[in-house]
N, C-alpha and C positions, 0 to 999 in steps of 0.2 A: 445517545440512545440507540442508534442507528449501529454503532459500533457496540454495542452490547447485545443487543439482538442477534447478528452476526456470530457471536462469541458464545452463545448457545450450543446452537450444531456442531462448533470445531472444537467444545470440549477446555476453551481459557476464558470463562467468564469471570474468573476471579482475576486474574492479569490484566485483561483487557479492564475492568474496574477500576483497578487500582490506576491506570494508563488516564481512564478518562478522567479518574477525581484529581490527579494529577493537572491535568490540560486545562480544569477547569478553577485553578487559584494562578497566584503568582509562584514559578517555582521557589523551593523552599529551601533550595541551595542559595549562599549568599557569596555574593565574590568581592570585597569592601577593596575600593582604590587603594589602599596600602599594603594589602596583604595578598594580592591576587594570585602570586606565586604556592603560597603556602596551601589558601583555599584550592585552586586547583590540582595539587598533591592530593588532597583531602577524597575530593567530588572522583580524582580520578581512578579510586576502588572500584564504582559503580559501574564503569562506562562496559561498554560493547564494543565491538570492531565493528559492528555492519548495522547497530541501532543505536538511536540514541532512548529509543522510547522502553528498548530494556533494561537502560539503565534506571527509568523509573522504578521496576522491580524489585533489583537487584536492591536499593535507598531504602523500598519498603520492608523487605526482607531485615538487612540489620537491622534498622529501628524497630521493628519488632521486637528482635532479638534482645536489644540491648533496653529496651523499657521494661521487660519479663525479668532483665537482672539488676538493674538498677533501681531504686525510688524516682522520684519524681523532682525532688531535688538535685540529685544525681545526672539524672538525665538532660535537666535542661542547661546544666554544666557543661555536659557532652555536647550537646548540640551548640552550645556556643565556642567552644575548643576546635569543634569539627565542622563553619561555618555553617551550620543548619539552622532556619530560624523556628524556633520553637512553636509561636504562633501558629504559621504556616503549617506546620508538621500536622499542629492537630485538628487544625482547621481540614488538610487533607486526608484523616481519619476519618474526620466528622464526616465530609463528604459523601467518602467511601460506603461507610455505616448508612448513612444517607440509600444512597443508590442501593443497597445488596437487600436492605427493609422493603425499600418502594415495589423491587423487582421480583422479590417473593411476595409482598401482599396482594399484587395483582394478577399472579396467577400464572404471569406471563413465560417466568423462569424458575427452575427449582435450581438453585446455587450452589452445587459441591464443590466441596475442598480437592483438589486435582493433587495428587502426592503423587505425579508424573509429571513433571516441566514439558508443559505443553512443546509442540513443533516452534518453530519461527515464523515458520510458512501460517501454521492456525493464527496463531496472533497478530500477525502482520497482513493478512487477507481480512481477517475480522476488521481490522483499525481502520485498511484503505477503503471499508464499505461507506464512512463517514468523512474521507477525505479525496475525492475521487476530482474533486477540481485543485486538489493541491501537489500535484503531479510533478517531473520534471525528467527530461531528456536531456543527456550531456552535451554538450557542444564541445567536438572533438580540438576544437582550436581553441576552446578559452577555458576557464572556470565556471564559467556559468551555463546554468540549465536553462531549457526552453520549456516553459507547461504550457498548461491550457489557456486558448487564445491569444499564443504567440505573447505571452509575458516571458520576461528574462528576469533570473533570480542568481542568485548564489548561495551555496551554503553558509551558515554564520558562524565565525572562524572559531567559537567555541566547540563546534559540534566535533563527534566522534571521527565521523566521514571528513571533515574539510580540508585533510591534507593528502587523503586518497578516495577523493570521491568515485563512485560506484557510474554503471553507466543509464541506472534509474532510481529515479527518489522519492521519497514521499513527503510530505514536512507534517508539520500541525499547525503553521500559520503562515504568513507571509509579511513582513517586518520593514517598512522603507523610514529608512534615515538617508544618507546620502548614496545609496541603490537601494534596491532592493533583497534583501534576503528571506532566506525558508530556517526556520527554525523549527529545532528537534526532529531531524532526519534521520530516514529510514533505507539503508537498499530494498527495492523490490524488483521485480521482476514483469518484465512487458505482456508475458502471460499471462498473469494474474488478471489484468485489467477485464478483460473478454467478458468472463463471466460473472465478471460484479458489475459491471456497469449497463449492461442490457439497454434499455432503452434510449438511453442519452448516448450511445456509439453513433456514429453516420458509417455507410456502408461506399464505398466507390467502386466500380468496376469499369477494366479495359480490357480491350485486345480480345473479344470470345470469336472462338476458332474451335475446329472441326480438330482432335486429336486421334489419330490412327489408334495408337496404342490402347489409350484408352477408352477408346467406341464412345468417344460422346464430345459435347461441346464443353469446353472449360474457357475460365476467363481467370482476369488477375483481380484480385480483391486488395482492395488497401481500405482500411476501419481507423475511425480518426473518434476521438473523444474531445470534445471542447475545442476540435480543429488540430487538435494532437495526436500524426498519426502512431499507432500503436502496433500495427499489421502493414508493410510495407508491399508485400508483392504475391498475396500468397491464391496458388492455385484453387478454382473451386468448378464445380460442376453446374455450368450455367443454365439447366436445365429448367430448374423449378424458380429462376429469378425471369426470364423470355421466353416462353415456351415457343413464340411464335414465331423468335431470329431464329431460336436452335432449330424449329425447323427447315428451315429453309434453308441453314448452313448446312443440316443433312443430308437433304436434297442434292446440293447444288456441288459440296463437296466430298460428303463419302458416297454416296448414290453413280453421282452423272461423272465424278472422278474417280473412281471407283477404289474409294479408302474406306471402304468397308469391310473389315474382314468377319465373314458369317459362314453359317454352314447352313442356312435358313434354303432347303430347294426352291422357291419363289423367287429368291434373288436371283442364284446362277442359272433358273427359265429364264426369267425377265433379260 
């Protein structure tokens, strides 16, 4: 829900839809212990390099396609030639139908058909509104990620990413058989994070000092979500967080040391 609200403002509410009625059955691609080679041929039309979550799209899109040209008969031929389970399919129809009725009768979204392939960035900012603890940072010495609360995961070897993983991800679930893995990964970007998560960030700051250059007090900020930092070192104006160190570092260091530079005639009387 949270991920379709989202999906308002940036213009892919019909993607993002189709994403979550997806997330919300058992996927509808099948991989049968005998034929796993074949089936993945098959699935492998769909995929993305940088998501997996477009590849849901992309599944919806043919089958679309291919029920407009085929009966029903036909169809469910196809779907078992091209390991898709038929049930599933229409069950994530039904879903779909589901949410796009609900979402218009309540007033909350007016639903247009977008005959512009939305950014990556709108659809993948939308999705992580709902997915903001399922996070991960690569770990430069192994395969596996670090997310929120210092969990360790890895991508699951089916995914798009898992043989060049990115150096931020996003999953839709988090999966432990003999580790743990993140399933249906996503690259994203550590900026993103900032402004979709608001409240749930923690803020840290060190080192606030008196800057020449800059006429003012600055300090180092590091912002950690779920103890995950996202912002490592970055510059801020300590002004409006201590009013009362920054003055005194005023005072004490551009004042009485004289790193002030002004043209204020008060100062050069004093």
């Amino acid at each position: 829900g949270r991920m379709i609200l989202a999906a308002q403002s940036r213009s892919c509410v019909q993607e993002v839809m189709i994403i979550a009625a997806a997330l919300s059955i058992q996927d509808p691609r099948e991989r049968p212990q005998d034929t796993k080679q074949a089936a993945d041929e098959k699935h492998h039309r769909f995929s993305d390099k940088d998501s997996d979550f477009v590849a849901f799209i992309h599944l919806w899109n043919y089958i679309e396609e291919q029920q407009n040209a085929l009966s029903v008969n036909q169809f469910r031929q196809l779907c078992h030639r091209e390991f898709l389970n038929y049930m599933r399919v229409r069950e994530w129809q039904d879903i779909y139908s589901q949410l796009k009725k609900s979402a218009q009768k309540s007033g909350l979204l007016t639903l247009s058909i977008n005959h512009i392939e939305p950014h990556y960035f709108h659809v993948h900012t939308a999705l992580l509104t709902g997915l903001l603890s399922h996070i991960g940072q690569k770990d430069m010495e192994s395969h596996e990620f670090t997310g929120p609360r210092n969990i360790r995961f890895a991508i699951f070897p089916h995914s798009c990413l898992f043989k060049k993983p990115p150096k931020w991800i996003m999953v839709s679930e988090l999966l432990e058989t003999r580790r743990l893995w993140g399933h249906i990964a996503a690259r994203i970007e550590p900026e993103w994070l900032e402004p979709l998560a608001g409240h749930l960030l923690k803020r840290h700051y060190s080192a606030p000092h008196w800057e020449k250059n800059k006429g003012a007090v600055i300090a180092h900020e590091k912002v950690t979500l779920f103890g995950l930092p996202i912002i490592y070192d970055r510059k801020i104006n300590y002004g409006s967080i201590d009013p009362k160190l920054c003055r005194a570092l005023f005072i004490r260091q551009a004042l009485v040391e004289g790193e002030w530079e002004t043209t204020h005639a008060f100062f050069h009387q004093n």
